[in-house]
C-alpha positions in Angstrom: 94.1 99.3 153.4 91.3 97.7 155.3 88.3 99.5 156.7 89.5 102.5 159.0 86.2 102.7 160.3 86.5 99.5 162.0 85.5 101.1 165.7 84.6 98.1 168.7 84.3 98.3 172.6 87.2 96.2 173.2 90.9 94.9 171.6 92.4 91.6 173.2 96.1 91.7 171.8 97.0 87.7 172.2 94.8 84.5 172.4 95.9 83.5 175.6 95.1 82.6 178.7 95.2 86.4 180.0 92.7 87.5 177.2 90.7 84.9 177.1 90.2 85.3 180.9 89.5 88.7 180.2 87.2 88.3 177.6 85.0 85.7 179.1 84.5 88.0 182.2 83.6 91.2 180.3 81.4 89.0 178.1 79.4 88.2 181.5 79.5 91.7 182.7 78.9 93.2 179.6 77.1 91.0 177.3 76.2 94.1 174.7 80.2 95.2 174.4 81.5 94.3 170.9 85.1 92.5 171.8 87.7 91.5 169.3 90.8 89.2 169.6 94.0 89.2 167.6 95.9 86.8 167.7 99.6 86.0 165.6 99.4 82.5 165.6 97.3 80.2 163.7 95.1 79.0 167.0 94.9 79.8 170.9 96.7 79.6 173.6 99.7 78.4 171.7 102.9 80.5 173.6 103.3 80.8 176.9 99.4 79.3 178.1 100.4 76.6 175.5 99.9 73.0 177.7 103.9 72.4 176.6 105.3 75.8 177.6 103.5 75.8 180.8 104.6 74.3 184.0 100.5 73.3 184.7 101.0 73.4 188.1 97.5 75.0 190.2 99.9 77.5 191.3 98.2 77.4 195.3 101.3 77.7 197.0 101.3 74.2 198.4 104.6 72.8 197.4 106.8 75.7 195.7 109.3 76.4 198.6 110.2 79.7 197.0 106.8 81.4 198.5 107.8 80.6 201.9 111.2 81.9 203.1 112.5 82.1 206.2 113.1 85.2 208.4 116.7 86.0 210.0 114.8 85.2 213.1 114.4 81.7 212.1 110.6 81.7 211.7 109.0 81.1 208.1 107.0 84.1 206.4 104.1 82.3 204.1 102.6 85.9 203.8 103.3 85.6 200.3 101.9 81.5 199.7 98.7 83.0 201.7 98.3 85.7 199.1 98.7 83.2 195.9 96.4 80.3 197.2 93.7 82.7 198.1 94.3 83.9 194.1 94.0 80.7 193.1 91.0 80.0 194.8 89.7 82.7 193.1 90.4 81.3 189.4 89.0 77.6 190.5 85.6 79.6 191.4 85.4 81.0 188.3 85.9 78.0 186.2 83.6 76.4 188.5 81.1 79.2 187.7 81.7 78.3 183.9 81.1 74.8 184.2 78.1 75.2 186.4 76.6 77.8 183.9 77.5 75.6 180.6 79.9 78.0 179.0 82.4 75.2 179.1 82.4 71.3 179.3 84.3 68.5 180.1 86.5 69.9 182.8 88.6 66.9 183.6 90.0 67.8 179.6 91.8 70.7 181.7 91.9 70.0 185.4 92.9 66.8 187.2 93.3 66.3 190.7 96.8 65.5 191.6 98.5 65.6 195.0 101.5 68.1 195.8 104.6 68.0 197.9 107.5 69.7 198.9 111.0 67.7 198.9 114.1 68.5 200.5 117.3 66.8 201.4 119.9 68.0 204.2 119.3 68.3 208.3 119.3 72.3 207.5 116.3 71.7 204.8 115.0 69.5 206.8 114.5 72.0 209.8 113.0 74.4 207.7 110.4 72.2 206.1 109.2 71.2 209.7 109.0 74.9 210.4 107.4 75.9 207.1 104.7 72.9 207.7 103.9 74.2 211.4 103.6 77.8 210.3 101.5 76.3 207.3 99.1 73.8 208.8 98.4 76.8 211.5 96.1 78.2 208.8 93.0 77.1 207.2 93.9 77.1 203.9 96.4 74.6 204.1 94.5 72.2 206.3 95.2 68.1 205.0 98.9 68.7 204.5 101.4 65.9 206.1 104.9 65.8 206.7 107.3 62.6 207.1 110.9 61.8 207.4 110.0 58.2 207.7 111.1 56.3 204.3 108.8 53.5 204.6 105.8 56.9 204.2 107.1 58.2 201.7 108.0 55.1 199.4 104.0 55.3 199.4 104.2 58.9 198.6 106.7 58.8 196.3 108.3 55.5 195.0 110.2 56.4 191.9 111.8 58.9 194.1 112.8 56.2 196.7 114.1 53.7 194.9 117.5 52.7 195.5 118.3 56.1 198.1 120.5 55.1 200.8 118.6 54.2 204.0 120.1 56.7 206.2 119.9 59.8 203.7 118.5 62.7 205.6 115.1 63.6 203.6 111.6 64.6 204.5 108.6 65.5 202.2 105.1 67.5 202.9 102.3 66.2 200.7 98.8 67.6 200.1 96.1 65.8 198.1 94.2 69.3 197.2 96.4 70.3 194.6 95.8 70.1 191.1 97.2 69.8 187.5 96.2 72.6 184.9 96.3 72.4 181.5 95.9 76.2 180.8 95.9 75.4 177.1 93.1 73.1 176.4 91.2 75.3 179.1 92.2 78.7 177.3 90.8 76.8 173.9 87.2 76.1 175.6 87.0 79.8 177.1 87.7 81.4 173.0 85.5 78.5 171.6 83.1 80.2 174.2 83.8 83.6 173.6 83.4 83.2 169.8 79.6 81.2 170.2 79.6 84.7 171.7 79.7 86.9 168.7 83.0 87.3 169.5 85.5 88.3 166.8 88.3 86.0 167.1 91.1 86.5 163.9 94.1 84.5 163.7 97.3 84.9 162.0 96.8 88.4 162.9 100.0 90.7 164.2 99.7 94.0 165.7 102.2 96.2 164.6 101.4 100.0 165.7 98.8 101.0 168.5 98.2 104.9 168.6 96.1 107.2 170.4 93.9 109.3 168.0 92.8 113.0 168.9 89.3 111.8 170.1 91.1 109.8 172.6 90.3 106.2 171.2 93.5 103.5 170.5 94.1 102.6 166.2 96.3 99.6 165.9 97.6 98.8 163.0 96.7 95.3 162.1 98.7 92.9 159.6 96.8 89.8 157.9 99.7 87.6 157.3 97.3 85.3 155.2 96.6 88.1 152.9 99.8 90.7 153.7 97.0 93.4 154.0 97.0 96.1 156.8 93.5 96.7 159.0 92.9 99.6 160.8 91.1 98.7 164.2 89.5 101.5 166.7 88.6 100.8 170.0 87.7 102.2 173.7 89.8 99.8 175.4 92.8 97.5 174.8 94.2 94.7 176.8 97.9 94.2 175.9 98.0 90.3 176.3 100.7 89.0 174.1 103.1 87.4 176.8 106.7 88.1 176.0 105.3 90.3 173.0 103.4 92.7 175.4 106.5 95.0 175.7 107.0 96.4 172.6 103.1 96.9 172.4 103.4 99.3 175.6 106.5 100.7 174.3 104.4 101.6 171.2 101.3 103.0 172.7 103.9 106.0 174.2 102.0 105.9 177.7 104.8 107.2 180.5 103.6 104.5 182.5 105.6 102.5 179.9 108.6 104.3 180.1 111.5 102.9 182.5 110.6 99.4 181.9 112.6 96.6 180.2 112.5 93.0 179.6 114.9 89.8 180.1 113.8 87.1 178.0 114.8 83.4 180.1 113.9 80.3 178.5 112.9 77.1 179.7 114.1 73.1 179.1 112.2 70.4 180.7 113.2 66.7 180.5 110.2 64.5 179.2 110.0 60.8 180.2 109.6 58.5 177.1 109.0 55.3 179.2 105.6 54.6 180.2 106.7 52.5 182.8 108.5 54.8 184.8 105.2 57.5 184.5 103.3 55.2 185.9 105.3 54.5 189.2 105.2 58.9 189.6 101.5 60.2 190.5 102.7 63.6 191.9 103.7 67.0 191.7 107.0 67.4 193.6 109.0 70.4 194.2 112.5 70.5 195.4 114.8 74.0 196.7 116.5 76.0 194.4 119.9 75.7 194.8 122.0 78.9 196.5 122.6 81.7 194.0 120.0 80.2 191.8 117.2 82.4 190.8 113.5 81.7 192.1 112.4 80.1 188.4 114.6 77.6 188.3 113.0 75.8 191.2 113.3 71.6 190.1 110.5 69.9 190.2 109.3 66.5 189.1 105.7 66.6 187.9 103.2 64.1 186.7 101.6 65.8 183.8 98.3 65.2 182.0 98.4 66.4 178.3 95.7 65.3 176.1 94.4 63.0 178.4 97.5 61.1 178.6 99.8 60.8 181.6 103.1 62.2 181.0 106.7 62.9 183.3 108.4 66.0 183.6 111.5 67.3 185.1 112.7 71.3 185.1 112.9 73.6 184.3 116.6 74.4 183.0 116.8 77.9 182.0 118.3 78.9 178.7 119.2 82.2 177.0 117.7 83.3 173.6 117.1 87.0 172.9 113.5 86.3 171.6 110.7 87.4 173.2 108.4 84.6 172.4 109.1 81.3 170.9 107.5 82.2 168.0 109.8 85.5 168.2 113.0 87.3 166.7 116.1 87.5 167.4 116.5 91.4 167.5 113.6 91.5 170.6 115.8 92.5 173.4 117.9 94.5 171.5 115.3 96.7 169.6 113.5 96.6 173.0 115.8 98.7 174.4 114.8 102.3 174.0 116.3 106.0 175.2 114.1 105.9 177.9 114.8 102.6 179.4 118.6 102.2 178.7 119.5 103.6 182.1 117.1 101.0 183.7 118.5 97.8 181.3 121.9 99.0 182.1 121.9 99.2 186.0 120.3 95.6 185.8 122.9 94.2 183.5 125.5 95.6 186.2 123.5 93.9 189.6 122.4 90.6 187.9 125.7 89.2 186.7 125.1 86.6 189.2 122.0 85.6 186.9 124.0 86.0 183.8 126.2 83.6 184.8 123.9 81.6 186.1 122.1 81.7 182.3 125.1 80.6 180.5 126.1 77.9 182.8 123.1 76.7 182.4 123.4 76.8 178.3 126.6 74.8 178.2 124.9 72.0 180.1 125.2 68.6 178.4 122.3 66.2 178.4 124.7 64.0 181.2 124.7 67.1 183.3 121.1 67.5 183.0 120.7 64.2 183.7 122.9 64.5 186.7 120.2 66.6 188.4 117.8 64.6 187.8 118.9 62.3 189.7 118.8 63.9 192.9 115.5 63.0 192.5 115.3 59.7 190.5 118.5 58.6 191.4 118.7 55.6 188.7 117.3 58.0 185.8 118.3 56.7 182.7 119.6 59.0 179.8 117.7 56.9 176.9 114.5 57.2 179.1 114.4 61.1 178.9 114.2 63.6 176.6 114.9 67.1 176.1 112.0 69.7 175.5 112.0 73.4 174.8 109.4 75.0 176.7 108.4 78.6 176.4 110.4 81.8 176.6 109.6 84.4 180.0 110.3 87.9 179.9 111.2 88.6 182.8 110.1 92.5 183.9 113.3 94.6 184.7 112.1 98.0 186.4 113.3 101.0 189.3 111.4 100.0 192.3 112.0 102.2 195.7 112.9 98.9 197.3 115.4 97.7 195.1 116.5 100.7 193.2 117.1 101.2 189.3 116.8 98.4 187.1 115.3 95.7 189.3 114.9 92.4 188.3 111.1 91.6 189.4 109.9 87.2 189.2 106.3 87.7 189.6 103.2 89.2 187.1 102.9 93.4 186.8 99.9 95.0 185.0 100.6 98.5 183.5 97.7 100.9 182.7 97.8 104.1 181.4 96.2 106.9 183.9 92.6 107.0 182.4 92.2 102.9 182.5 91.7 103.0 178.5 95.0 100.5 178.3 96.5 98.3 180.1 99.3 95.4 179.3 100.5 92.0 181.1 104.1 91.3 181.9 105.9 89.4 183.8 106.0 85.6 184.4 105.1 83.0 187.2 102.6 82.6 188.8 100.7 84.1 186.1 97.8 81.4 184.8 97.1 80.3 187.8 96.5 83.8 189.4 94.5 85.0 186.0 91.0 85.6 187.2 92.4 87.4 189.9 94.8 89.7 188.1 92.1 90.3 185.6 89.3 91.2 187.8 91.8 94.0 189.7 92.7 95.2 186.1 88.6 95.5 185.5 88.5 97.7 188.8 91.4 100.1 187.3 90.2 100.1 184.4 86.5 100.2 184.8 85.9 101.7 188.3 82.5 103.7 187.1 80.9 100.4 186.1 82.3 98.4 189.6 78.6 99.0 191.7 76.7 98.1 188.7 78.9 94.4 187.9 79.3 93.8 191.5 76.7 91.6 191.6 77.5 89.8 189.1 81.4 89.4 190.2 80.3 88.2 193.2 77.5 85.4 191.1 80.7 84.2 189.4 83.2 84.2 192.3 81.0 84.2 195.8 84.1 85.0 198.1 84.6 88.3 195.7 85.7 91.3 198.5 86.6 88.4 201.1 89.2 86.9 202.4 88.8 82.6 202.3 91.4 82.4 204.9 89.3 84.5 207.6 86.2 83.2 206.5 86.8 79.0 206.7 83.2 78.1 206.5 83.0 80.2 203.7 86.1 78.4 202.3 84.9 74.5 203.3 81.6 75.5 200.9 83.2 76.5 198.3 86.0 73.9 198.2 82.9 71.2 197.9 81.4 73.3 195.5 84.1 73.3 193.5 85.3 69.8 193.5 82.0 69.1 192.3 81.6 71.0 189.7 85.2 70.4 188.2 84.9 66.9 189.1 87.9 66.5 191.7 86.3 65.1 194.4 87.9 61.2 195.1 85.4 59.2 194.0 84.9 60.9 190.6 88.4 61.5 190.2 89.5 57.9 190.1 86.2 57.0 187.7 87.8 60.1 185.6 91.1 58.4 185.7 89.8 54.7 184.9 88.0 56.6 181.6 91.1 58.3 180.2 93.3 55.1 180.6 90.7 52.5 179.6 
């Protein structure tokens, strides 16, 4: 046994992008808190924040059509792409805040400028995108966004996706230049390279197996060293379940009721990846398509320019595939030994109301790589099959829970944060848009979880994120400054971002 007397401030479970989020804003707001970090894998951000298991999209709402649908009455309701650019917004402050303050470097290693649109094919679509862009360019947040049916535009705008269509197909495309591509695992590397020049205790190819509350009302996890095979004990205040797909049968451990009635549905993604360097370099773009009827909202295509260690790259995705392991790193008995007496009801009146997703799953396992290929060419249409290759991106758990709205066992698509009722736990589950939206999901789970402390850090919060409390979309001056603050200090503004480019490709 290890030393049981091991007692800290603060547990991060996983070394991804949600914990090192976490971490680097408690570190600010509490410089004197001892934090430590366990982590199963030999390095960070190496599941679902990993740069290859990670769509990388900024997630602002700009091009996704599945935040925008449209109302019986015909009108499009963007209440919900309002609420996830003002979230983003919130993240690119705070790694503009970092940047600024020297706690990390070279941000053009994680963020690149990158313009994204919204394609769509069909008069119906069509319609809708006209309305969507209206409803869209109404509001400040938005502002710079274009629409065109004309194919002369858009062979500027998009080429690849031009060539050879037939003049008269009905098509349109919106395209804004503010949006960006992430790579959430180089920048979830720099913020634990930060955290450990911290003090920091970062330990990999450590796996939590037990988390318990003792009698004076702190959390013991039971920690294996796979180097050594040895088990730690580890006390602590506070613990941030972060382990992606993993989180689950963390929370199911601890034996909070807030725990109880949830279950998991572990999705897994496929992207093709473009081996021909000639064809990445006629695509400079992000661009989303519709999901297909009956589809579910992940399995939105999309054709994105990529930059992975400063290297252009073309994807196309995601296909969803079925595998009952939680993470990729997982085993094969997660959903089954995830299933416990007081969830069975819940996994059980999901199994019965998502069949239409089932189905959907295994069709799209039994795809060949022609059929894959097949879709792809709705957007390139004269892809070649030995230009592309198959990838296996990360696994999703998707949260399955009794909502009032939907009733027992709902499927839900976005992020949920679970904490117990005195704030001294709290896990992440859930899926997109998750990295994007970090800062902001972590700073809400600091006010649950810390609400004593919230008139003391305020003024801090609001150093590191200035529009903290306020809404950009109400408050546009507010939301020009810190756009030009931010492209500055990230290095996205046009002239820098085409030096930035010349560098990485010289």
């Amino acid at each position: 046994m290890g030393n049981s007397e091991a007692k800290t401030d603060v547990i991060l479970i996983g070394a991804g992008i949600m914990s090192a989020t976490l971490g680097t804003i408690l570190k600010e707001l509490a410089p004197e808190w001892n934090i430590k970090v366990f982590e199963k894998l030999d390095n960070a951000g190496e599941e679902s924040s990993n740069e290859w298991n990670n769509a990388g999209t900024g997630h602002a709402a700009l091009c996704e059509l599945n935040y925008t649908n449209e109302k019986p009455d015909g009108s499009v309701d963007i209440s919900k792409a309002i609420k996830i650019n003002e979230q983003f917004q919130v993240s690119m402050q705070f790694w503009s805040y970092l940047v600024k303050s020297n706690l990390i470097h070279n941000p053009q290693d994680f963020i690149m400028k990158l313009p994204h649109i919204s394609l769509v094919q069909g008069e119906q679509n069509i319609e809708f995108l006209k309305k969507r862009f209206e409803a869209m360019t109404n509001n400040p947040l938005f502002q710079g966004m274009e629409i065109s049916d004309d194919p002369e535009t858009m062979k500027e705008w998009i080429p690849l996706i031009m060539q050879e269509r037939a003049p008269d197909e009905a098509i349109a495309a919106t395209k804004i230049n503010k949006g960006t591509d992430v790579n959430f695992g180089a920048l979830t590397r720099m913020l634990i390279d930060n955290l450990k020049s911290k003090n920091v205790d970062v330990n990999y190819n450590h796996s939590v197996n037990d988390i318990k509350r003792t009698s004076d009302g702190l959390w013991e996890l039971k920690v294996r060293n796979l180097n050594t095979g040895t088990v730690e004990r580890h006390r602590a205040t506070f613990v941030f379940i972060g382990g992606g797909g993993g989180s689950l049968h963390l929370l199911q451990k601890s034996g909070i009721p807030e725990g109880h009635h949830i279950g998991g549905f572990p999705v897994s993604g496929l992207f093709m990846v473009c081996n021909n360097p000639e064809i990445i370099e006629q695509h400079n773009a992000k661009v989303y398509g519709k999901a297909k009827v009956g589809a579910p909202p992940m399995s939105v295509p999309h054709l994105d320019t990529r930059y992975i260690d400063n290297e252009k790259s073309l994807l196309f995705g995601p296909f969803a595939g079925f595998s009952p392991k939680f993470l990729k790193t997982g085993s094969m008995f997660d959903l089954v030994t995830s299933v416990k007496p007081n969830n069975v009801l819940t996994m059980m009146a999901a199994g019965a109301k998502e069949m239409s997703l089932t189905k959907y799953l295994i069709q799209q396992v039994m795809l060949s790589k022609e059929q894959r290929m097949e879709e792809l060419r709705e957007f390139i249409p004269n892809a070649k099959s030995e230009d592309w290759d198959l990838v296996v991106a990360g696994q999703r758990v998707q949260v399955i829970k009794d909502t009032e709205a939907g009733g027992k066992g709902t499927l839900q698509f976005g992020t949920e944060m679970i904490t117990d009722e005195d704030g001294s736990i709290a896990a992440l589950l859930g899926a997109s848009p998750g990295a994007s939206t970090a800062v902001h999901v972590m700073l809400e789970l600091i006010q649950k979880c810390f609400p004593e402390r919230m008139t003391e850090w305020e003024p801090k919060i609001k150093e590191m994120i200035p529009s903290y409390g306020l809404s950009l979309m109400e408050n546009p001056e507010l939301l020009r400054d810190i756009h030009s603050s931010n492209e500055q200090a990230l290095g996205l503004s046009e002239k820098e971002e085409k030096e930035a480019k010349e560098l990485v490709f010289s």
